[in-house]
C-alpha positions as protocol buffer text, in pm:
chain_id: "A"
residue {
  index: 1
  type: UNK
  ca { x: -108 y: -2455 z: 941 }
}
residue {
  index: 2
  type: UNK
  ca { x: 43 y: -2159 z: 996 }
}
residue {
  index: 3
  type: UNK
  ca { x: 457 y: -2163 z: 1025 }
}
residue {
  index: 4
  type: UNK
  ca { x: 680 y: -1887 z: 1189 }
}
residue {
  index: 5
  type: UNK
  ca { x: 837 y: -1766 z: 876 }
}
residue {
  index: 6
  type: UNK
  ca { x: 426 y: -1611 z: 758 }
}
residue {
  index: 7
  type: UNK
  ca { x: 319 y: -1305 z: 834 }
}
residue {
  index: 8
  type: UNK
  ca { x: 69 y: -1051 z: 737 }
}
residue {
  index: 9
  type: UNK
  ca { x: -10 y: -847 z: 450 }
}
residue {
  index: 10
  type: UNK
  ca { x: 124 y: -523 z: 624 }
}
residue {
  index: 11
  type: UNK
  ca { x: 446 y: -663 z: 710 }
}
residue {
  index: 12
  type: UNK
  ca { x: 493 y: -791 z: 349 }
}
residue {
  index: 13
  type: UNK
  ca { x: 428 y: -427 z: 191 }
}
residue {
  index: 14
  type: UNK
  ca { x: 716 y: -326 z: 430 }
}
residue {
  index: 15
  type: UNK
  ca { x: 915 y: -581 z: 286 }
}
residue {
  index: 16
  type: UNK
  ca { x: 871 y: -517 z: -65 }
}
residue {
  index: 17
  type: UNK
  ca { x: 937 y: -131 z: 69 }
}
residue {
  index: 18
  type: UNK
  ca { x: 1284 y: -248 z: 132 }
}
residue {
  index: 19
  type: UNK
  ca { x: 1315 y: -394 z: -174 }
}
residue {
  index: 20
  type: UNK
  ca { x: 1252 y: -769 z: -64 }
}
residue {
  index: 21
  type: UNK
  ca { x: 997 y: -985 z: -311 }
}
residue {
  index: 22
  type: UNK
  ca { x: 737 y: -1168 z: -115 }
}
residue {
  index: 23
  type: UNK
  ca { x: 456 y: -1439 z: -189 }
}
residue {
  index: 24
  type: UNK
  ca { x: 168 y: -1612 z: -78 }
}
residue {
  index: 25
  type: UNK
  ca { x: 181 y: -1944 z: -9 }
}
residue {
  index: 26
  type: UNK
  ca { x: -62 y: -2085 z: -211 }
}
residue {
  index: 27
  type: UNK
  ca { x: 59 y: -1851 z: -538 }
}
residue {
  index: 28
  type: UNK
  ca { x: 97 y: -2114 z: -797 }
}
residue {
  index: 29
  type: UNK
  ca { x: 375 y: -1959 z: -1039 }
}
residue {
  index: 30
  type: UNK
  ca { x: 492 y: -1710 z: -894 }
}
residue {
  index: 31
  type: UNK
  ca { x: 806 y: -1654 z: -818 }
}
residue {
  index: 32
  type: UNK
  ca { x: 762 y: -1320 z: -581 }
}
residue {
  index: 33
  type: UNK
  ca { x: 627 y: -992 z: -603 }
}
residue {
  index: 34
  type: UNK
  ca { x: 814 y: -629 z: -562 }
}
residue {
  index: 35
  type: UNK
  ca { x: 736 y: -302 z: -567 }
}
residue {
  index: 36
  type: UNK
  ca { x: 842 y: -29 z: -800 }
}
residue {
  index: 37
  type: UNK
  ca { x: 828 y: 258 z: -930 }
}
residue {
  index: 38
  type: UNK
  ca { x: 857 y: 515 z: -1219 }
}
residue {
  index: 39
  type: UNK
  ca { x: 877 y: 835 z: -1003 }
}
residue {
  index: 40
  type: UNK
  ca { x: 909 y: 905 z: -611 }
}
residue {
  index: 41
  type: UNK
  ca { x: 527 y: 925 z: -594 }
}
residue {
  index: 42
  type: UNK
  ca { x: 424 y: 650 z: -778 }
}
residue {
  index: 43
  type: UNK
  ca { x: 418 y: 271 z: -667 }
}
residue {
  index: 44
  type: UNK
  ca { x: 305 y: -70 z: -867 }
}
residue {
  index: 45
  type: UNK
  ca { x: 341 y: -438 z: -729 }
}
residue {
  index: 46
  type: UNK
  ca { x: 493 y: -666 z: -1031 }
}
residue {
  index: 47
  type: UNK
  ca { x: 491 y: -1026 z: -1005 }
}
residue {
  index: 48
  type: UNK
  ca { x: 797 y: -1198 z: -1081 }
}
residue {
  index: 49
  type: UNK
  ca { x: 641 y: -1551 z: -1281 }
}
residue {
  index: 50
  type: UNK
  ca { x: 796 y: -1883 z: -1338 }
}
residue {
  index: 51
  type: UNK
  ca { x: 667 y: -1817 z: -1710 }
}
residue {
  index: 52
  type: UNK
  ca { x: 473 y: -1570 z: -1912 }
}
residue {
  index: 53
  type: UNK
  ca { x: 99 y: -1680 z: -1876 }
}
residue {
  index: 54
  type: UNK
  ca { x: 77 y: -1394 z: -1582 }
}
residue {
  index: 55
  type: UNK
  ca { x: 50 y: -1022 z: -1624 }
}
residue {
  index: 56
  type: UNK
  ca { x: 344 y: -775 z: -1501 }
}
residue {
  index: 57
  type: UNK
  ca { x: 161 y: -568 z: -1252 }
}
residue {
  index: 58
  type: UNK
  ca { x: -76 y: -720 z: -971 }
}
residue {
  index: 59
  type: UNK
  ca { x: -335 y: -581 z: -710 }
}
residue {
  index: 60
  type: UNK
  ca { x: -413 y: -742 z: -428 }
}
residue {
  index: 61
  type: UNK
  ca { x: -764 y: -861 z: -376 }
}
residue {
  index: 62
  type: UNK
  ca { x: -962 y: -882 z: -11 }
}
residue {
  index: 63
  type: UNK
  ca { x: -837 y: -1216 z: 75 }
}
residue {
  index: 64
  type: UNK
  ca { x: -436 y: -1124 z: -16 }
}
residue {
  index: 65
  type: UNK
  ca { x: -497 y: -829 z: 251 }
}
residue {
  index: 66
  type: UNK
  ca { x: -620 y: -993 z: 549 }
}
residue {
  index: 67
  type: UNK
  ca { x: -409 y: -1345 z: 481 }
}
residue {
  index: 68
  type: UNK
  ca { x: -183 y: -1442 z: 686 }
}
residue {
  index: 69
  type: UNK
  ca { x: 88 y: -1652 z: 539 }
}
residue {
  index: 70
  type: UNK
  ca { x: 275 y: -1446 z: 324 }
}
residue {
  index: 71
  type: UNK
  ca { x: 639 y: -1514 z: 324 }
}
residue {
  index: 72
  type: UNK
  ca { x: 949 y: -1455 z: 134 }
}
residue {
  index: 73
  type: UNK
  ca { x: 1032 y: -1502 z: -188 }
}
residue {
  index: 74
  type: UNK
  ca { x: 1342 y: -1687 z: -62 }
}
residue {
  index: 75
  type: UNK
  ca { x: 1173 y: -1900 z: 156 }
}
residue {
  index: 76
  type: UNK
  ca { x: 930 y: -2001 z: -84 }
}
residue {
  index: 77
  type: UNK
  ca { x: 1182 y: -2102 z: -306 }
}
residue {
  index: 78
  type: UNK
  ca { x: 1282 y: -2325 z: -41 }
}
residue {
  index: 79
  type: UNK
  ca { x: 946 y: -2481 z: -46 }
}
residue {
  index: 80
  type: UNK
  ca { x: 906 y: -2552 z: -420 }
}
């Protein structure tokens, strides 16, 4: 079921462009992800985790691209 707070992978990258940490869903442990960087020209996603059993930096696979019910890190804080 899709609620009015998802969106798409696109609008999430803008998002984390402006500095807001998004999620999936259905990300079990995860907190939110944001981008950074180490130089103007160089970008990494990092997961924020609820513990340590998950890496730092994250790539999205197929399904993460074309999903459609990414949201906030806020609001899925809201949800947990």
């Amino acid at each position: 079921m899709k609620r009015n707070f998802e969106f798409t992978f696109s609008k999430a990258l803008n998002f984390m462009k402006r500095g807001i940490r998004v999620s999936r869903t259905n990300m079990e442990g995860f907190v939110g992800l944001n981008l950074e960087t180490d130089c103007p020209y160089f970008y990494h996603v990092e997961n924020v985790a609820l513990n340590a059993e998950y890496g730092k930096v994250w790539k999205p696979s197929t399904a993460d691209l074309i999903a459609e019910d990414w949201i906030t890190a806020e609001d899925k804080l809201d949800l947990l």
